[in-house]
PyMOL Python script that loads the backbone (N, CA, C, O; Angstrom):
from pymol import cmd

cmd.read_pdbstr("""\
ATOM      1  N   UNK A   1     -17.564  -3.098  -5.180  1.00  0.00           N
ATOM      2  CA  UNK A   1     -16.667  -4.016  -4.515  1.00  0.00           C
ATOM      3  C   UNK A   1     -15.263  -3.885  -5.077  1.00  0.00           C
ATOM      4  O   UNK A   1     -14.331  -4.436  -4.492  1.00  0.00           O
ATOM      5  N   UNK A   2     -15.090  -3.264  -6.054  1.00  0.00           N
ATOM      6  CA  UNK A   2     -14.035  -3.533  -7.246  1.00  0.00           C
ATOM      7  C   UNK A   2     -12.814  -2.420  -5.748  1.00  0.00           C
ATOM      8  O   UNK A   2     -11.890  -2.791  -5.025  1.00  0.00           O
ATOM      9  N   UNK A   3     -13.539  -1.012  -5.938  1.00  0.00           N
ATOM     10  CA  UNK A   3     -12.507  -0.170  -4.775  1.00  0.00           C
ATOM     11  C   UNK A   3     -12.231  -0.991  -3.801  1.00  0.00           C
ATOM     12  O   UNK A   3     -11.017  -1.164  -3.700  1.00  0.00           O
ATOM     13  N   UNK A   4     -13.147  -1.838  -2.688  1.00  0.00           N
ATOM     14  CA  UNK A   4     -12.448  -2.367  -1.878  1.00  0.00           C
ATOM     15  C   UNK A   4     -11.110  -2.781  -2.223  1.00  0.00           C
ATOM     16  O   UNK A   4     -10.102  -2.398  -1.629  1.00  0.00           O
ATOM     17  N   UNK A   5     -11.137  -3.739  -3.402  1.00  0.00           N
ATOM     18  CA  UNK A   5     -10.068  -4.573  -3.681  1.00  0.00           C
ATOM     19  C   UNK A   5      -9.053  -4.044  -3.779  1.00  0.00           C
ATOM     20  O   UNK A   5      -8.027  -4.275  -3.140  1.00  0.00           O
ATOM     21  N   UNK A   6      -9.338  -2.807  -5.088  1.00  0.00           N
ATOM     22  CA  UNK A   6      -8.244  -1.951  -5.297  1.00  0.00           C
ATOM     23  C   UNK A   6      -7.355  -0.979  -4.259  1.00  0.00           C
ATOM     24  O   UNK A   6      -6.186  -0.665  -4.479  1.00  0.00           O
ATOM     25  N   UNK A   7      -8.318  -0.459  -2.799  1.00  0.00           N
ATOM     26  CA  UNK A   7      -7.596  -0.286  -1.854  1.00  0.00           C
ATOM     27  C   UNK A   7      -6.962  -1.095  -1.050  1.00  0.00           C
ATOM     28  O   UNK A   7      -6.097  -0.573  -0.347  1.00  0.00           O
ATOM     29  N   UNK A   8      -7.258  -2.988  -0.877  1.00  0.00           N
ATOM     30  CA  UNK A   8      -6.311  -3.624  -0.317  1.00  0.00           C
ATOM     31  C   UNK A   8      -5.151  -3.602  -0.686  1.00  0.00           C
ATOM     32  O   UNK A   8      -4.091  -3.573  -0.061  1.00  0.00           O
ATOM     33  N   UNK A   9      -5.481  -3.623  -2.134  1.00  0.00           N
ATOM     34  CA  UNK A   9      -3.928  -3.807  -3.358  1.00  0.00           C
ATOM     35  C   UNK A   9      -2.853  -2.776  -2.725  1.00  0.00           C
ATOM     36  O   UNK A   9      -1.689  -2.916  -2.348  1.00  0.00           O
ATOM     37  N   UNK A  10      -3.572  -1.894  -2.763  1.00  0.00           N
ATOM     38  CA  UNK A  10      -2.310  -0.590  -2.382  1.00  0.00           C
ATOM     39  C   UNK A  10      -2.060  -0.608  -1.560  1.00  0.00           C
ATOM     40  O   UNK A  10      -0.848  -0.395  -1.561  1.00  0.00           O
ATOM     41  N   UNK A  11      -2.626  -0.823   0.011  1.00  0.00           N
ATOM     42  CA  UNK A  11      -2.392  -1.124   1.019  1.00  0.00           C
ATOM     43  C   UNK A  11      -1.361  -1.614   1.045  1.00  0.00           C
ATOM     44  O   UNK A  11      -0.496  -0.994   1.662  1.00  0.00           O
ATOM     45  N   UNK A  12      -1.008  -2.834   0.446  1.00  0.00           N
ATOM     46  CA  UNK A  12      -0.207  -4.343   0.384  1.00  0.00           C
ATOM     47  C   UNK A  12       0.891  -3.516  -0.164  1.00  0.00           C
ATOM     48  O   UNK A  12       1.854  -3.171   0.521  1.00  0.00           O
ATOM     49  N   UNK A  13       0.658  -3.054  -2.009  1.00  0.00           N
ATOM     50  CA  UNK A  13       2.035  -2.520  -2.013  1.00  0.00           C
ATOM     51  C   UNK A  13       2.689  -1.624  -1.346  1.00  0.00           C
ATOM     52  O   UNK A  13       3.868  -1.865  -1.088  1.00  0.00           O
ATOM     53  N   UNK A  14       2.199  -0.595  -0.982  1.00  0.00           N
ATOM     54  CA  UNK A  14       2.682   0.272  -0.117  1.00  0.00           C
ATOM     55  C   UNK A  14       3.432  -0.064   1.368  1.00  0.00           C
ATOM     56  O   UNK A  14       4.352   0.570   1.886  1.00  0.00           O
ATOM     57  N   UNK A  15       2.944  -0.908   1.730  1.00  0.00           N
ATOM     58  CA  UNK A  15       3.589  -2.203   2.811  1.00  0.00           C
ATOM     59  C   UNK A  15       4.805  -2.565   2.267  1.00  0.00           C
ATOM     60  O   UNK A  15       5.912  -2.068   2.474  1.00  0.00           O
ATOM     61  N   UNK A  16       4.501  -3.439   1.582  1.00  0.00           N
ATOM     62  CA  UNK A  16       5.804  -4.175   0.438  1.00  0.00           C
ATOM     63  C   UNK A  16       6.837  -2.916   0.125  1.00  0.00           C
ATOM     64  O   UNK A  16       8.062  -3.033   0.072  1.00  0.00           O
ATOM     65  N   UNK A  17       6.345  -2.104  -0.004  1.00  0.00           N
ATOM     66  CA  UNK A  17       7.447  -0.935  -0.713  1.00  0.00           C
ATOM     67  C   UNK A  17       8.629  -0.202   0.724  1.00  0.00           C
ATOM     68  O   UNK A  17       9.856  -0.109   0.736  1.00  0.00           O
ATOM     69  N   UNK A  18       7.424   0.265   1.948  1.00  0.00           N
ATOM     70  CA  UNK A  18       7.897   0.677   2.731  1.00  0.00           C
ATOM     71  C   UNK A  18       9.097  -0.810   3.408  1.00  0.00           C
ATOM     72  O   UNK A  18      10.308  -0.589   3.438  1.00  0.00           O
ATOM     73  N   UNK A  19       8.555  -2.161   3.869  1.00  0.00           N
ATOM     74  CA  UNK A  19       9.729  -2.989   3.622  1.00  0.00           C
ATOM     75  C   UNK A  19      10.919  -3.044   3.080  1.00  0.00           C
ATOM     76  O   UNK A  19      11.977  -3.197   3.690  1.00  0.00           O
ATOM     77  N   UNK A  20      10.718  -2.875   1.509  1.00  0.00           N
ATOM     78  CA  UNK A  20      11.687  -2.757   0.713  1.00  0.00           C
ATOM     79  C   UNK A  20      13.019  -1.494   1.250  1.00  0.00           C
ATOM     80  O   UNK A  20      14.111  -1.729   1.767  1.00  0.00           O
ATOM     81  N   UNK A  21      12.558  -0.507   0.976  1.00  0.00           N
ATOM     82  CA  UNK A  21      13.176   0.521   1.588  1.00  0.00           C
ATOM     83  C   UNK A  21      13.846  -0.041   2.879  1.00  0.00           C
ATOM     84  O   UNK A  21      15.034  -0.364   2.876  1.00  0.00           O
ATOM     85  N   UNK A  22      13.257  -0.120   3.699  1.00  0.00           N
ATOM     86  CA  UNK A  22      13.856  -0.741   4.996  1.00  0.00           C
ATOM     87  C   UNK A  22      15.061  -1.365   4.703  1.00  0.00           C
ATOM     88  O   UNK A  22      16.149  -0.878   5.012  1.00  0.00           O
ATOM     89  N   UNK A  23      14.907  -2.495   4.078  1.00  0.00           N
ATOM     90  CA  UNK A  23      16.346  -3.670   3.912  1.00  0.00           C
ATOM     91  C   UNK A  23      17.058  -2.959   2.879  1.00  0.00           C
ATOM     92  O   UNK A  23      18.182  -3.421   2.679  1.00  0.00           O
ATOM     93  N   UNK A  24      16.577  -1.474   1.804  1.00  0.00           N
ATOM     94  CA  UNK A  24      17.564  -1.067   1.105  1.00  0.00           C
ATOM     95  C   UNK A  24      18.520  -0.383   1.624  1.00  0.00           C
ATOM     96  O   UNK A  24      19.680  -0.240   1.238  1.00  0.00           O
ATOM     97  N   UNK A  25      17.778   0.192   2.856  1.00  0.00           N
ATOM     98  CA  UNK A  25      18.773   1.219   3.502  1.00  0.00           C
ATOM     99  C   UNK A  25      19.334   0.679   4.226  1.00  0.00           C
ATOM    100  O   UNK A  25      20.518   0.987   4.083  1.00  0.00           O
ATOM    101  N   UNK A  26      19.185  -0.128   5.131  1.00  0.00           N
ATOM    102  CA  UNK A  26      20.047  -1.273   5.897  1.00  0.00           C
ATOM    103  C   UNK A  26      20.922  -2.191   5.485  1.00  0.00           C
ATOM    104  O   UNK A  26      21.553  -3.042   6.112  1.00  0.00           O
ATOM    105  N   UNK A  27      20.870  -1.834   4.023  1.00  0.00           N
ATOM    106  CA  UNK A  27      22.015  -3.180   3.464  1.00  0.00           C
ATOM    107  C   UNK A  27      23.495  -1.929   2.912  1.00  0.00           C
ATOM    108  O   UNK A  27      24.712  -2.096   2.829  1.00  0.00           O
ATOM    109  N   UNK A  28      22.542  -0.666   2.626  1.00  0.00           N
ATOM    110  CA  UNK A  28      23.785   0.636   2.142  1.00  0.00           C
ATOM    111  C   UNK A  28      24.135   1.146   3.130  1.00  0.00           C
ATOM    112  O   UNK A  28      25.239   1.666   2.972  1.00  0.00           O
ATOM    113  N   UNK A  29      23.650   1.294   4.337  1.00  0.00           N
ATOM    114  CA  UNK A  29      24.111   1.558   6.133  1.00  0.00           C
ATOM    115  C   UNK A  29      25.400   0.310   6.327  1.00  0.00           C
ATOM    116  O   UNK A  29      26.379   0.764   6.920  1.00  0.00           O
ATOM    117  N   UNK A  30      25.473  -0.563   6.084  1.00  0.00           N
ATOM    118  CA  UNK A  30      26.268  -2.191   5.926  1.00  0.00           C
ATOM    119  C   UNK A  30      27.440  -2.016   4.675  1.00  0.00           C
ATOM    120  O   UNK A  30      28.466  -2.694   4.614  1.00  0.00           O
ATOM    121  N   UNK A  31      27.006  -0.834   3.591  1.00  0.00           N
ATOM    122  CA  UNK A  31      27.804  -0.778   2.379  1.00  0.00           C
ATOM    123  C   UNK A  31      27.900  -1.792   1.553  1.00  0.00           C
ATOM    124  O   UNK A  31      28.856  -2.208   0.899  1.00  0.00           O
ATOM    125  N   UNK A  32      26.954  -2.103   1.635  1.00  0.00           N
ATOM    126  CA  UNK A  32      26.211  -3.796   0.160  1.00  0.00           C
ATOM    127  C   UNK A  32      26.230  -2.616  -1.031  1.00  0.00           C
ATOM    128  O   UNK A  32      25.720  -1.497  -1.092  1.00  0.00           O
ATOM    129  N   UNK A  33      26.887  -3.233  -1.756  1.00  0.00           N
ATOM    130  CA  UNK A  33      26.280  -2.613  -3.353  1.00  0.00           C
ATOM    131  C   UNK A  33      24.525  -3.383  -3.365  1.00  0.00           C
ATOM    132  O   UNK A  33      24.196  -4.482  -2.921  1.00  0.00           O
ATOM    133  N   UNK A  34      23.646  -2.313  -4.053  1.00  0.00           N
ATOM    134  CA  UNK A  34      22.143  -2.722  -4.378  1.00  0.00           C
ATOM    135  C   UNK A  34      22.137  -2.348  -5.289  1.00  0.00           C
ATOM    136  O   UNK A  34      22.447  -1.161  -5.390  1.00  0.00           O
ATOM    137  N   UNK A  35      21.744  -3.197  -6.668  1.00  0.00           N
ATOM    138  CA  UNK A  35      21.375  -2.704  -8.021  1.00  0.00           C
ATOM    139  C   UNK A  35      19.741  -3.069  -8.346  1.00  0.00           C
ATOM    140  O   UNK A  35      19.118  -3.990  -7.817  1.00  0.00           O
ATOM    141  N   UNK A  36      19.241  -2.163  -9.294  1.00  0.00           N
ATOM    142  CA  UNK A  36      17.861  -2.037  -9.245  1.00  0.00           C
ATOM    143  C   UNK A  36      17.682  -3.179  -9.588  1.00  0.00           C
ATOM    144  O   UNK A  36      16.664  -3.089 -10.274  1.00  0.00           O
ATOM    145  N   UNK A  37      18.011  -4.319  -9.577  1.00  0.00           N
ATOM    146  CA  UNK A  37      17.234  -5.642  -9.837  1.00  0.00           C
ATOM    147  C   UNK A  37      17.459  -6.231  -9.194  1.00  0.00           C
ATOM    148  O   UNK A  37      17.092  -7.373  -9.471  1.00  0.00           O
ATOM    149  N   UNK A  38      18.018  -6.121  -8.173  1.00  0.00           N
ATOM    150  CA  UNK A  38      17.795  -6.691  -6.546  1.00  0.00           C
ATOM    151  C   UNK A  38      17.183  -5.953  -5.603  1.00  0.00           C
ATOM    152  O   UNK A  38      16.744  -6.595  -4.649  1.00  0.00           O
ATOM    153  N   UNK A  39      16.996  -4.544  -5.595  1.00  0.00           N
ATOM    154  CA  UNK A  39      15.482  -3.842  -5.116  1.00  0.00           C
ATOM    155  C   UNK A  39      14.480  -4.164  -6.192  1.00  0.00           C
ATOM    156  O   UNK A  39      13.452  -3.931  -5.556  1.00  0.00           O
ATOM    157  N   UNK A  40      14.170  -4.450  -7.099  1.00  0.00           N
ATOM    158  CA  UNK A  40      13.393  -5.608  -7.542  1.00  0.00           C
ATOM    159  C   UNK A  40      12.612  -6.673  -7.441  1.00  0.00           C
ATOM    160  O   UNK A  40      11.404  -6.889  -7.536  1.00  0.00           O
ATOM    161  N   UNK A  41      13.594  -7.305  -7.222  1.00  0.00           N
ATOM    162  CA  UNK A  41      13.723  -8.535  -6.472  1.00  0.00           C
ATOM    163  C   UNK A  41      13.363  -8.449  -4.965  1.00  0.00           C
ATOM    164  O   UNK A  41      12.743  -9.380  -4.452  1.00  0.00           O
ATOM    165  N   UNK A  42      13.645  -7.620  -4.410  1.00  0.00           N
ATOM    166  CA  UNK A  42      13.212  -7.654  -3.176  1.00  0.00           C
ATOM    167  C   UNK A  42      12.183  -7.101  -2.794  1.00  0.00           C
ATOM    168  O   UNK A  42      11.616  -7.436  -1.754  1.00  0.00           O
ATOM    169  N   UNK A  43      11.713  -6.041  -3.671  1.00  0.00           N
ATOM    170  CA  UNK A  43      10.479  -5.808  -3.649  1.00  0.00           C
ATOM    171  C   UNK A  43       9.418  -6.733  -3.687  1.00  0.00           C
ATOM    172  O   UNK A  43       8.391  -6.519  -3.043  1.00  0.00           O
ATOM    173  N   UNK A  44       9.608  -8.036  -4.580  1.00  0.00           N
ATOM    174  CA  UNK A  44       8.607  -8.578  -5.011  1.00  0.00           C
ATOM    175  C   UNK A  44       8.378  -9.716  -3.883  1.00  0.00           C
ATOM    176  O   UNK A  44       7.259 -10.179  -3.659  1.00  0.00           O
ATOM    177  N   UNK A  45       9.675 -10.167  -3.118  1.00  0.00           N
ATOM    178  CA  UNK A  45       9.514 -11.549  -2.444  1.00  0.00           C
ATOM    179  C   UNK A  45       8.956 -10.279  -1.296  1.00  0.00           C
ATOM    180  O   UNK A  45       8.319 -11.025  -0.552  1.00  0.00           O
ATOM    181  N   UNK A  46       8.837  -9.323  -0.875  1.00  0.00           N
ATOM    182  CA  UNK A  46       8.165  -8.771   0.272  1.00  0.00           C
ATOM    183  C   UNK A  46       6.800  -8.474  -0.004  1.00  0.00           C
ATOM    184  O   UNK A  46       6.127  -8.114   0.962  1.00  0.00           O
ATOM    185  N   UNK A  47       6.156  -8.561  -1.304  1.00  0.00           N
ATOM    186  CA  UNK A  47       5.384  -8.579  -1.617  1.00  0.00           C
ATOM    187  C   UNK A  47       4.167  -9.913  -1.579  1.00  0.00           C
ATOM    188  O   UNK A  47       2.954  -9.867  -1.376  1.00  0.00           O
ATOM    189  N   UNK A  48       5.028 -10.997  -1.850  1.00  0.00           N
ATOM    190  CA  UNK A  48       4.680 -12.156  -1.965  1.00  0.00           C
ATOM    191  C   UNK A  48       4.748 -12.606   0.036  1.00  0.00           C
ATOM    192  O   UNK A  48       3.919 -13.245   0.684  1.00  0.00           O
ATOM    193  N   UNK A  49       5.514 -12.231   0.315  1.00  0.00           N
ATOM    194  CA  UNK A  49       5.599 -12.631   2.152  1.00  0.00           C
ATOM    195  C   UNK A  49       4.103 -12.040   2.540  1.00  0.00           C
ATOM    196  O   UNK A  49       3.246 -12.634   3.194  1.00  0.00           O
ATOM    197  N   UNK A  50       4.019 -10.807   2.005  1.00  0.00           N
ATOM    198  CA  UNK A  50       2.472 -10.155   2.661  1.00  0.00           C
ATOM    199  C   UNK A  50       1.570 -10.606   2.910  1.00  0.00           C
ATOM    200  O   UNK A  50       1.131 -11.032   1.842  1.00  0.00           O
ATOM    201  N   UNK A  51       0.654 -10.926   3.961  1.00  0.00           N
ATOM    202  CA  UNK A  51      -0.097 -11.697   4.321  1.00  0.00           C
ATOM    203  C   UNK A  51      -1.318 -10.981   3.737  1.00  0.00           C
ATOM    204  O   UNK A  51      -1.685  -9.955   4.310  1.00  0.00           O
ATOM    205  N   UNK A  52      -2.039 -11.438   2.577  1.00  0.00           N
ATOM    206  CA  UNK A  52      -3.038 -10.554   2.625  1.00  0.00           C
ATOM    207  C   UNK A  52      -3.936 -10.450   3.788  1.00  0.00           C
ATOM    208  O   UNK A  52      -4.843  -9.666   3.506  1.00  0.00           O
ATOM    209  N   UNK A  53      -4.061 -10.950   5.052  1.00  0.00           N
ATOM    210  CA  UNK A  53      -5.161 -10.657   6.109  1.00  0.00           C
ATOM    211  C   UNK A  53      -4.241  -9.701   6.594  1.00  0.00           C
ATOM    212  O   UNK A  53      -4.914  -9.073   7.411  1.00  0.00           O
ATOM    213  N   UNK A  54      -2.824  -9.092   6.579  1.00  0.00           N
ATOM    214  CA  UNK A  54      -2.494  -8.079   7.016  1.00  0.00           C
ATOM    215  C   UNK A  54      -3.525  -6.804   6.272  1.00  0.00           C
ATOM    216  O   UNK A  54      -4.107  -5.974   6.970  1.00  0.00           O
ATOM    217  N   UNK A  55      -3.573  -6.817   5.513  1.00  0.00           N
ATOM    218  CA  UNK A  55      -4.810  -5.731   4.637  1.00  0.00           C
ATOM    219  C   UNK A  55      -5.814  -6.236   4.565  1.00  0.00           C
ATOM    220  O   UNK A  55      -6.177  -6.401   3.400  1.00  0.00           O
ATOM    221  N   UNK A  56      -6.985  -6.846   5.870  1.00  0.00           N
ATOM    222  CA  UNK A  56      -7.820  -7.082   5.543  1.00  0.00           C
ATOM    223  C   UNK A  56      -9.127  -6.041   6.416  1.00  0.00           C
ATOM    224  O   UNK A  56      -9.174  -5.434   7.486  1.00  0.00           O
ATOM    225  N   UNK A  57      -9.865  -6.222   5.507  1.00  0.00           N
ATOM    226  CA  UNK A  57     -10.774  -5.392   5.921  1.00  0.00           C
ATOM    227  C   UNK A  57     -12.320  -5.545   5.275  1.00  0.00           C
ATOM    228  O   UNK A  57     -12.640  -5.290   4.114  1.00  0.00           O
ATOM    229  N   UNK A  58     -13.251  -6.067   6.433  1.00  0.00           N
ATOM    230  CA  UNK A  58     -14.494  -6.607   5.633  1.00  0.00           C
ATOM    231  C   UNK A  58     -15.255  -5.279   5.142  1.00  0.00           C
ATOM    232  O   UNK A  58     -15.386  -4.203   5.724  1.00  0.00           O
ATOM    233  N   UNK A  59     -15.698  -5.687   3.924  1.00  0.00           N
ATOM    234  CA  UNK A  59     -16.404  -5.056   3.097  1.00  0.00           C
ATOM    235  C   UNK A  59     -17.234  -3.836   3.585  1.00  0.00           C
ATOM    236  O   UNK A  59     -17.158  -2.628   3.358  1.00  0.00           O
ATOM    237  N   UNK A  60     -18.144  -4.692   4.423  1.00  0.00           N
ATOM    238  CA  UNK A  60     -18.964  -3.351   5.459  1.00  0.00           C
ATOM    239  C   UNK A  60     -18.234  -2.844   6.170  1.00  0.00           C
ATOM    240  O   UNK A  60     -18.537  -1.695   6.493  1.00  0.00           O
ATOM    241  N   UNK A  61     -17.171  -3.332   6.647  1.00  0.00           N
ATOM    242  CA  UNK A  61     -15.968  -1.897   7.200  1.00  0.00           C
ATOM    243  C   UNK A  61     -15.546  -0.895   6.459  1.00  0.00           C
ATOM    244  O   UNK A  61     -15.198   0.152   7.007  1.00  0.00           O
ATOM    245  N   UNK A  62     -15.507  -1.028   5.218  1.00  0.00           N
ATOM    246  CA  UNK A  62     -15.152  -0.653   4.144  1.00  0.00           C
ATOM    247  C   UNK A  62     -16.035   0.834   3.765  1.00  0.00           C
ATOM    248  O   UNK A  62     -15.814   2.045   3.797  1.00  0.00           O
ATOM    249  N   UNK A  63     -17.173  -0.100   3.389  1.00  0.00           N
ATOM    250  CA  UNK A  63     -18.679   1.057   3.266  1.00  0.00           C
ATOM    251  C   UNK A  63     -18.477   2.264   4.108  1.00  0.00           C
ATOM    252  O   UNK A  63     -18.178   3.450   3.968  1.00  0.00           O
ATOM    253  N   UNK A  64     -18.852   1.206   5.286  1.00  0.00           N
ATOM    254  CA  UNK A  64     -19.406   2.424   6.516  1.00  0.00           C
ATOM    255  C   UNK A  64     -18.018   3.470   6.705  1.00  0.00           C
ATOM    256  O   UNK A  64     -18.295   4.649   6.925  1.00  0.00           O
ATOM    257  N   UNK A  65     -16.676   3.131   6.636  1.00  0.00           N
ATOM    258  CA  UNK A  65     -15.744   4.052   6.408  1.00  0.00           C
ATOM    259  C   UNK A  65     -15.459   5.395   5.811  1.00  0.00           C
ATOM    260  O   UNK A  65     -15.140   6.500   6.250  1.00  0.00           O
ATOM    261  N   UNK A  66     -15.798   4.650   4.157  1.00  0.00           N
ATOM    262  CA  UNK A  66     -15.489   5.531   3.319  1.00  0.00           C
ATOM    263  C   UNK A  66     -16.876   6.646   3.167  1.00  0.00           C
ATOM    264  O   UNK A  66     -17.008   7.837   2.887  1.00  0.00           O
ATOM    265  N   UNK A  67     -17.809   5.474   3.534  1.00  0.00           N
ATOM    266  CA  UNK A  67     -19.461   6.178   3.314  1.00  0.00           C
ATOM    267  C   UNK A  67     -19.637   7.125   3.612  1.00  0.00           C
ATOM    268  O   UNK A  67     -20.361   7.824   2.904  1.00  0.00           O
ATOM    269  N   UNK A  68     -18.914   7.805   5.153  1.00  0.00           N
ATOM    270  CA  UNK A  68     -19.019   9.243   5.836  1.00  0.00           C
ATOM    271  C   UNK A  68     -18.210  10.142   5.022  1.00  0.00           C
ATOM    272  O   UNK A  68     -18.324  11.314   5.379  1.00  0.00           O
ATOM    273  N   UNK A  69     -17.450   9.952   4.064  1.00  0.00           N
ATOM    274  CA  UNK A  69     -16.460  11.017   3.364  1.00  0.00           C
ATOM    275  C   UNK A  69     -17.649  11.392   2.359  1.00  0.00           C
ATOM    276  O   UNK A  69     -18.595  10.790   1.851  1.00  0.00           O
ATOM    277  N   UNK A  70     -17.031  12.925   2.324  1.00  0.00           N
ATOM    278  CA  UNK A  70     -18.865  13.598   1.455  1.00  0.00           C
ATOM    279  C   UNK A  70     -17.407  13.589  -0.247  1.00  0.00           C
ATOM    280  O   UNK A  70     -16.200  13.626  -0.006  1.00  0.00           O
ATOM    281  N   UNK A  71     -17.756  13.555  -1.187  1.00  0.00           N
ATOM    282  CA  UNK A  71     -17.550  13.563  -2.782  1.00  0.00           C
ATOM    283  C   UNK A  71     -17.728  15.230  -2.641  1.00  0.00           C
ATOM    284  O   UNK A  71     -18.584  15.917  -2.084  1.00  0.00           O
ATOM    285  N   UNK A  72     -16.238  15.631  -3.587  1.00  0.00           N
ATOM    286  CA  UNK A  72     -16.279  16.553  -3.470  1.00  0.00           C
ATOM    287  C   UNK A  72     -16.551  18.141  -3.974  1.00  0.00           C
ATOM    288  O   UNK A  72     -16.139  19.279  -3.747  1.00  0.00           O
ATOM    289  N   UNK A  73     -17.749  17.272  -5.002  1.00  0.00           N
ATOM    290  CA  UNK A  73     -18.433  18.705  -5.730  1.00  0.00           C
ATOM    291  C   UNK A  73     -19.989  18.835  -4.037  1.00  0.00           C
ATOM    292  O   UNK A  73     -20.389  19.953  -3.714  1.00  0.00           O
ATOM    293  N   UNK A  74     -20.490  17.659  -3.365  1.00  0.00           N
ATOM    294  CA  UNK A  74     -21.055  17.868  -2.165  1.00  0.00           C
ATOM    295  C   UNK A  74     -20.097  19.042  -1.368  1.00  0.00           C
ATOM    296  O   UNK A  74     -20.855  19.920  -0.957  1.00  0.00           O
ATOM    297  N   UNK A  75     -19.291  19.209  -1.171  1.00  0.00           N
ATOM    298  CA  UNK A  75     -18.832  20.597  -0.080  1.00  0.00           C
ATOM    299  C   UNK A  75     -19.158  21.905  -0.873  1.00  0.00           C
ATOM    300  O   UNK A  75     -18.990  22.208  -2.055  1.00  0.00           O
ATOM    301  N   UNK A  76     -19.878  22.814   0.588  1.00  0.00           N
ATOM    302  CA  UNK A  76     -20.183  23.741  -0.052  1.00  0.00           C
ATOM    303  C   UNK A  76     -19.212  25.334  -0.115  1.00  0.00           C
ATOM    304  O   UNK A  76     -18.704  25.993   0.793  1.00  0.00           O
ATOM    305  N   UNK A  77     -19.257  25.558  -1.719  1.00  0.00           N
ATOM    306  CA  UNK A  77     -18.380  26.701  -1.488  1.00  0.00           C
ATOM    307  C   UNK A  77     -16.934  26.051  -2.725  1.00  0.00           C
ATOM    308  O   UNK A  77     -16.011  26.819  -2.996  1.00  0.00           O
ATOM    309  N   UNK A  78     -16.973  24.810  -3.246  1.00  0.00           N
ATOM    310  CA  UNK A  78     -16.123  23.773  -4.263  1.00  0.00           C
ATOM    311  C   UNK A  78     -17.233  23.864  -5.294  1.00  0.00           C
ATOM    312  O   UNK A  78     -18.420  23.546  -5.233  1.00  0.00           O
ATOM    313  N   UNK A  79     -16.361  24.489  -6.431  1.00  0.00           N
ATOM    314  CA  UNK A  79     -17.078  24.527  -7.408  1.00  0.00           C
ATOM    315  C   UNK A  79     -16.866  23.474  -8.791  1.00  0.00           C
ATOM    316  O   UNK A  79     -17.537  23.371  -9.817  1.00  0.00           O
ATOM    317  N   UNK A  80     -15.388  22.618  -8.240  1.00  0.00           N
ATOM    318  CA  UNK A  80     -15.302  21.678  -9.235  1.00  0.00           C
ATOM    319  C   UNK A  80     -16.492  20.751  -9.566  1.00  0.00           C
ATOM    320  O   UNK A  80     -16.393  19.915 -10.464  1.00  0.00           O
TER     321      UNK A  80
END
""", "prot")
cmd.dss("prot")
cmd.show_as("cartoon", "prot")
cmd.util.cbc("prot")
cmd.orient("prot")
């Protein structure tokens, strides 16, 4: 259960991050000075806006998803 979680997490930041970017480049398109502690800062309140049911995904969606991906000493002809 622990991966589920840990893939919502990233989900979320990766959300939050691609946001961020958004209003960074739109505020230097505008010619705002941005210093890294206001992409910071803005990272984090877009973080906190995130709805976690935007990354939601029940558990057995989860399974049955990832379940079909074969681990990859299973492919044949990968010798790691």
């Amino acid at each position: 259960m622990y991966v589920n979680f840990e893939y919502k997490e990233a989900l979320a930041r990766a959300t939050a991050r691609e946001r961020n970017e958004k209003i960074i480049s739109d505020m230097v398109v505008n010619i705002v000075d941005v210093t890294e502690e206001d992409a910071d800062r803005f990272y984090q309140r877009e973080l906190k806006r995130l709805s976690r049911k935007f990354t939601y995904m029940r558990y057995h969606s989860f399974l049955m998803y990832f379940g079909v991906l074969k681990p990859v000493h299973a492919i044949p002809g990968n010798r790691t």
